[in-house]
VEXDREN-2710 file (C-alpha; in Angstrom, 1 decimal):
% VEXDREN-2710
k/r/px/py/pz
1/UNK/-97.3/15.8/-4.3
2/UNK/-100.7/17.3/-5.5
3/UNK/-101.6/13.8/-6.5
4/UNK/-100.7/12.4/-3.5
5/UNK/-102.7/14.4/-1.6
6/UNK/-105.9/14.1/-3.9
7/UNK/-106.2/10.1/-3.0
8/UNK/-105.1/10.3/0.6
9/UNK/-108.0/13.2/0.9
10/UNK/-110.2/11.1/-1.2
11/UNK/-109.5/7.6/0.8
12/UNK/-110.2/9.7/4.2
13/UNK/-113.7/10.6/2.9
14/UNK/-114.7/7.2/1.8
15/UNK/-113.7/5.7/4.7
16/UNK/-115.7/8.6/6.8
17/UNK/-118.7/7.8/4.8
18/UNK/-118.4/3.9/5.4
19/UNK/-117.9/4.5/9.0
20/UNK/-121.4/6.6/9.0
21/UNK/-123.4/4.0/7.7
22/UNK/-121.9/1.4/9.3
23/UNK/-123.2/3.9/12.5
24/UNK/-126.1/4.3/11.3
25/UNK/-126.6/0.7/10.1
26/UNK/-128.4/-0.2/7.3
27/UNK/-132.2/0.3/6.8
28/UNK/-133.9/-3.0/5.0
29/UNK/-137.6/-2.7/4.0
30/UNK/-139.8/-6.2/2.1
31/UNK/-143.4/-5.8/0.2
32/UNK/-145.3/-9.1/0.4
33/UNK/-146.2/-9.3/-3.7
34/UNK/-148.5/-11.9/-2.8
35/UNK/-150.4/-9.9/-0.5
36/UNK/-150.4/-6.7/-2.7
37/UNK/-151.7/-8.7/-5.7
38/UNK/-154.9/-9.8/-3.8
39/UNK/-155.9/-6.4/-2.4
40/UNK/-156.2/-5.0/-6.1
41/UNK/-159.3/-5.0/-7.4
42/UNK/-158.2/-5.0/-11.4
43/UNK/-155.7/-8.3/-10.8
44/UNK/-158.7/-10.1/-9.4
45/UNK/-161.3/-9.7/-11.8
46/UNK/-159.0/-10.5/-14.3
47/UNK/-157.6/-13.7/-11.9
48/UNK/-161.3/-14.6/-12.1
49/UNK/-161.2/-14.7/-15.8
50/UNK/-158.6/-16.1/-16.5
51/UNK/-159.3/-19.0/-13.8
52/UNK/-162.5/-19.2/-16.2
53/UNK/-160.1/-20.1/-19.3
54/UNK/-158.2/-22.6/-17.4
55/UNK/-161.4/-24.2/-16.6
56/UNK/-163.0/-24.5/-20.1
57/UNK/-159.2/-25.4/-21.4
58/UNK/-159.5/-28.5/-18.6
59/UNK/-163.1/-29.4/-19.6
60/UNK/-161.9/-29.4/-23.4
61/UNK/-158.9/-31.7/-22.5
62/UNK/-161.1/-33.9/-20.3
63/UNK/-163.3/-34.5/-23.0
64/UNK/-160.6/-35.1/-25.8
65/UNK/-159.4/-37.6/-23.3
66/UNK/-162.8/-39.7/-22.9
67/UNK/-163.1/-39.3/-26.9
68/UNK/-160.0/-41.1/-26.7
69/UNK/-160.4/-43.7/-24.4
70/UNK/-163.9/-44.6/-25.9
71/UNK/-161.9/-45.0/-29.2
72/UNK/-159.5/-47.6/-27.6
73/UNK/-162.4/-49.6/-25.9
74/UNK/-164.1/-50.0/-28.9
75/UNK/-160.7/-51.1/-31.0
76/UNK/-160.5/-53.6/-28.0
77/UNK/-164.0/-55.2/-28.0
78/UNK/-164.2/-54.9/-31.7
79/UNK/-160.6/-56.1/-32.9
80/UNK/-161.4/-60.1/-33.6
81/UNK/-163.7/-58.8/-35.8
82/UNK/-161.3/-56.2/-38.0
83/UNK/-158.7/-57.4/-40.6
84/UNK/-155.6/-56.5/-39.8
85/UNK/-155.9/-53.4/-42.2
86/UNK/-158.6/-51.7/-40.4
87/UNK/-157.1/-52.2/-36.4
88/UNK/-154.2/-50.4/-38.4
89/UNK/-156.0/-47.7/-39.1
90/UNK/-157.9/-47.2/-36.5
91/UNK/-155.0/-47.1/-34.0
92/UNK/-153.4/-44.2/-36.4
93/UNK/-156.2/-42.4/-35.7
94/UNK/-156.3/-42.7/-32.1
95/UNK/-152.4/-41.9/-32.5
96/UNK/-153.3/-39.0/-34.1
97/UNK/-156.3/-37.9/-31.7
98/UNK/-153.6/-38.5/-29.3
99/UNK/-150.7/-36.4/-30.4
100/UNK/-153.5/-33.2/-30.8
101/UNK/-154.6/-33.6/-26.9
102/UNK/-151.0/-33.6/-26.2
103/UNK/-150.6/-30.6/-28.9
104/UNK/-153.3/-28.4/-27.1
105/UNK/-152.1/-29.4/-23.4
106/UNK/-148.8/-28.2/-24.5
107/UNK/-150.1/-25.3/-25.8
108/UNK/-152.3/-24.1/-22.8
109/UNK/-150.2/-25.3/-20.0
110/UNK/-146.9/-26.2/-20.8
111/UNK/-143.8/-23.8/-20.6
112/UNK/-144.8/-20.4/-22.5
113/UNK/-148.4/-21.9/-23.3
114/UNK/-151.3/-19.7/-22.6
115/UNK/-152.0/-19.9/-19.2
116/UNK/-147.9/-18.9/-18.7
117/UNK/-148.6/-16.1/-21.3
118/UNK/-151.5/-14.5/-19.6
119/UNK/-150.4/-14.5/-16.4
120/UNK/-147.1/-12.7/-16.7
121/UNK/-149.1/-10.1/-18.6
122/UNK/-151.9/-10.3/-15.7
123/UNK/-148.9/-10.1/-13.4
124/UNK/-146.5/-7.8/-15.2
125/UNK/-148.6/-4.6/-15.1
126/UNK/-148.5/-4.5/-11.1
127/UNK/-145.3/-5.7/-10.8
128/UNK/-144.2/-2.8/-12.8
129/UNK/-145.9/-0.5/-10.6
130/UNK/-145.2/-1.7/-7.7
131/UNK/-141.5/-1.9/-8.5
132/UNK/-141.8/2.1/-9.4
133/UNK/-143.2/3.0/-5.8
134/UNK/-140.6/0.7/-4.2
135/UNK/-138.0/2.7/-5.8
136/UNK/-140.0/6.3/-4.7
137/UNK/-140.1/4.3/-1.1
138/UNK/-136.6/3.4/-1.1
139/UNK/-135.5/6.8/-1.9
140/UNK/-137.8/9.2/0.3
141/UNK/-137.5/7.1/3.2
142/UNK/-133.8/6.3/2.9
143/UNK/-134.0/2.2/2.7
144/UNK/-130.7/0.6/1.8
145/UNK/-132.7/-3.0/0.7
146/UNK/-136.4/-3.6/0.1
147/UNK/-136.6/-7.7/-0.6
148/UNK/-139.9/-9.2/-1.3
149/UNK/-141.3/-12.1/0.8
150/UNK/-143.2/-13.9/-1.6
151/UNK/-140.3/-14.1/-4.0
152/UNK/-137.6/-17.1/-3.5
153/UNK/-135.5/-14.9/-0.7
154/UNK/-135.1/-17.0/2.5
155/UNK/-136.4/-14.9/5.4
156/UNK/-135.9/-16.2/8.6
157/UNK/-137.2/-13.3/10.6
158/UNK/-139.1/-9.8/9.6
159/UNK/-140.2/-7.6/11.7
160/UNK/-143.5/-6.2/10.8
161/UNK/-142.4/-2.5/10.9
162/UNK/-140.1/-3.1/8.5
163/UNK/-142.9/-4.5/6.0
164/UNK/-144.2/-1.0/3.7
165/UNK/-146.8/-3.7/1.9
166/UNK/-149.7/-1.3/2.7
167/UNK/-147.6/1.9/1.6
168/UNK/-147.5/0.4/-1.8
169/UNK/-150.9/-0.6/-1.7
170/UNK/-152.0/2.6/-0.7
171/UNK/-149.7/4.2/-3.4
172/UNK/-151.6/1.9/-6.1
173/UNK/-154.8/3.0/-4.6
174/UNK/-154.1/6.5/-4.8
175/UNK/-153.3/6.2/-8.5
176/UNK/-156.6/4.3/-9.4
177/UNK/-158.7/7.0/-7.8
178/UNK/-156.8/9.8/-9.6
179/UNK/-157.3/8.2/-12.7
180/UNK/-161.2/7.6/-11.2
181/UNK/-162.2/11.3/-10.1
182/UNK/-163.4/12.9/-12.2
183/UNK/-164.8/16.9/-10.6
184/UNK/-162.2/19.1/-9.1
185/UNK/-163.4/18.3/-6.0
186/UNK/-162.7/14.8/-5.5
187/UNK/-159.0/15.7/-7.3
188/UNK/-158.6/18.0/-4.0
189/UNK/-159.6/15.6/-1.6
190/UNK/-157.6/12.6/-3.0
191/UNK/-154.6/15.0/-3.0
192/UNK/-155.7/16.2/0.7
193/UNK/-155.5/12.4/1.9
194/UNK/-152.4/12.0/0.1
195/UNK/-151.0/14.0/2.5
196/UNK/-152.0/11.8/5.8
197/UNK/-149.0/9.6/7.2
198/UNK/-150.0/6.0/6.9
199/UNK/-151.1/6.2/10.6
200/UNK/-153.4/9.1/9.8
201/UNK/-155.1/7.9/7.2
202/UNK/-155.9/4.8/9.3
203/UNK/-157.6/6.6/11.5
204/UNK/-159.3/8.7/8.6
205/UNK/-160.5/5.2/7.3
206/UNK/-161.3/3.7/10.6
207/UNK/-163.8/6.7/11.3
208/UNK/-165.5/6.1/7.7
209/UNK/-165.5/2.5/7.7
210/UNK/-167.3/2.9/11.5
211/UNK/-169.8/5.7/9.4
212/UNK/-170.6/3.2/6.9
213/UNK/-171.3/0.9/9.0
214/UNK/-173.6/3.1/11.0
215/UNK/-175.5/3.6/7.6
216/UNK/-175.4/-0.2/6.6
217/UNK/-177.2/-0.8/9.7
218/UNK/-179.6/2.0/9.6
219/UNK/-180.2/1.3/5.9
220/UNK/-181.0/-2.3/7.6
221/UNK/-183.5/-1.0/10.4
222/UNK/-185.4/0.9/7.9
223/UNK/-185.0/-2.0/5.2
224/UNK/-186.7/-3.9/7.8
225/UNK/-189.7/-1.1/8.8
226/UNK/-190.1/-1.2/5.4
227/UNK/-190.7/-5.2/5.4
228/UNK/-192.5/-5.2/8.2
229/UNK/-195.2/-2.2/6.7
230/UNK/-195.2/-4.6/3.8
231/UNK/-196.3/-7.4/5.4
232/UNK/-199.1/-5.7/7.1
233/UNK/-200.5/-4.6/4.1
234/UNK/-200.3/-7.5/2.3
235/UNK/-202.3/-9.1/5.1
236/UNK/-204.6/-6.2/4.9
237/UNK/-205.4/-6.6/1.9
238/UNK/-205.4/-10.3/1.9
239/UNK/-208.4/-9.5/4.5
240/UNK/-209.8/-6.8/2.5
241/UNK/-209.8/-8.5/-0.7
242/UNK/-211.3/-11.8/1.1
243/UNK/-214.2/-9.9/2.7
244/UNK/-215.1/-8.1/-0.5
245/UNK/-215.3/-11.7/-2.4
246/UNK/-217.7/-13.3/0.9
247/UNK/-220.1/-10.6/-0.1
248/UNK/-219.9/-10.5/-3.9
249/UNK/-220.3/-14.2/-3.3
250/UNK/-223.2/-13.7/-1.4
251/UNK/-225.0/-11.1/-3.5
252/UNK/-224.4/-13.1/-6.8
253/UNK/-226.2/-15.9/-4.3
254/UNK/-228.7/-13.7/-3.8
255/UNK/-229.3/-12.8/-7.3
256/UNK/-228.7/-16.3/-8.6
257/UNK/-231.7/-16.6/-6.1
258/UNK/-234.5/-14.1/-7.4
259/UNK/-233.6/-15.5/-11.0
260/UNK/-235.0/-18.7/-9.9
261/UNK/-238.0/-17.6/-8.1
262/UNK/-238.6/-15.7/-11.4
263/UNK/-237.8/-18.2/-13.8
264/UNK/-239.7/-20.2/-11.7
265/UNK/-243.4/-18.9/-10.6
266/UNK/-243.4/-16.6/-14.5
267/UNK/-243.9/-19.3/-16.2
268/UNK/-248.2/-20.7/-16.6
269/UNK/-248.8/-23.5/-14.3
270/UNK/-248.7/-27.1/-15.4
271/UNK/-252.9/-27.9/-15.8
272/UNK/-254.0/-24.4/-16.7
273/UNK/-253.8/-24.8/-20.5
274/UNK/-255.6/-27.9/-20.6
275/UNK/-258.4/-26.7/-18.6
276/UNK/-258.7/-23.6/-20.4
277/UNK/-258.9/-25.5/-23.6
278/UNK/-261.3/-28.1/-22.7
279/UNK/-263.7/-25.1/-21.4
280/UNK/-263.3/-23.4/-25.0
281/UNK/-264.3/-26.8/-26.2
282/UNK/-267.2/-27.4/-24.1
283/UNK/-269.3/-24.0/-25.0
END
């Protein structure tokens, strides 16, 4: 009788608690991954370099590949001339130039190569941490599903309020400046912000980003002054500097002049000598 009892009281509360949420209806969340992974600073940089590798692995293949070809075009123009021995050989050695190229294009791009490799561990990192806040999401704000819309999940229809991208965003960004400050000042403020609803802190970053902007463009004003003072005195000094060489010019003509005059009149006139001697010579 107890028994009884026991699963008629237990069937009433589950079907109380299934007619409450089906009340209530259920609260469904998404994250755009795609969206999250471009806002982060770290993922870029390190998108960056490894769009550097995939660059240098291309080049690398590319050139293999002319290697190659240049091989066969030779064998082609070259082959009345070989014995049958040499074409032989040289064509095992394209095979084998051949099957390394396929080797290292295998190895870089194919399934689990390097490029697969490093970019689940580029990728893996944030997913894990975004996964983590999705969970603290799901449970503080009482969301039934959170799907992502970058994954393969057919979405017809989402209603933007339903997207909490930028909470996890701003979740991630909260981490990296905790791990960035560094005085207990900055601690108290990044713990003061944390405490803004998302709308808040818009508004909070709204005003700053309207400050900054009021700097950038009085840092530009006086950037400018500054260019402009510049510029005068560089064609001051252009004029100074020009004046100064007219009338060092002018005095080194001036001097140049007096030399002559010197050199000129100090020196005994052409028939005094031989007048002087032929006087000596007459007495």
């Amino acid at each position: 009788m107890k028994t009884t009892k026991l699963i008629f009281f237990t069937l009433t509360l589950l079907l109380f608690t299934v007619s409450v949420e089906a009340q209530r209806g259920a609260r469904i969340g998404y994250i755009d991954m795609e969206y999250i992974l471009e806002s982060v600073p770290e993922y870029q940089e390190a998108a960056t370099q490894l769009d550097g590798k995939v660059q240098r692995w291309k080049k690398d293949l590319e050139k293999m590949n002319a290697e190659i070809e240049q091989m066969k075009l030779n064998l082609s123009n070259e082959q009345v001339l070989l014995t049958k021995e040499l074409i032989e050989e040289r064509e095992e050695e394209i095979k084998i130039l051949e099957d390394e190229m396929l080797k290292y294009q295998q190895d870089r791009f194919g399934p689990n190569g390097d490029l697969d490799i490093q970019r689940r561990q580029l990728v893996q990192p944030i997913q894990d941490q975004v996964f983590n806040i999705v969970q603290e999401i799901a449970e503080g704000k009482k969301y039934d599903f959170i799907f992502d819309k970058s994954a393969d999940v057919v979405m017809l229809f989402a209603a933007k309020r339903n997207d909490i991208s930028e909470q996890v965003l701003r979740s991630i960004n909260r981490a990296a400046k905790r791990e960035e400050a560094k005085t207990r000042r900055e601690k108290k403020e990044i713990e003061q912000r944390e405490e803004l609803t998302v709308e808040e802190e818009k508004a909070v970053t709204e005003r700053e980003t309207a400050i900054e902007e009021k700097k950038d463009e009085r840092t530009r004003l006086l950037e400018e002054r500054r260019r402009q003072r510049d510029s005068i005195r560089a064609v001051r000094k252009a004029e100074f500097d020009a004046k100064r060489q007219k009338l060092l010019d002018e005095r080194q003509r001036r001097k140049d002049s007096i030399n002559n005059v010197r050199n000129g009149g100090g020196g005994p006139p052409a028939g005094d000598g031989d007048g002087e001697g032929d006087g000596e010579g007459g007495n």
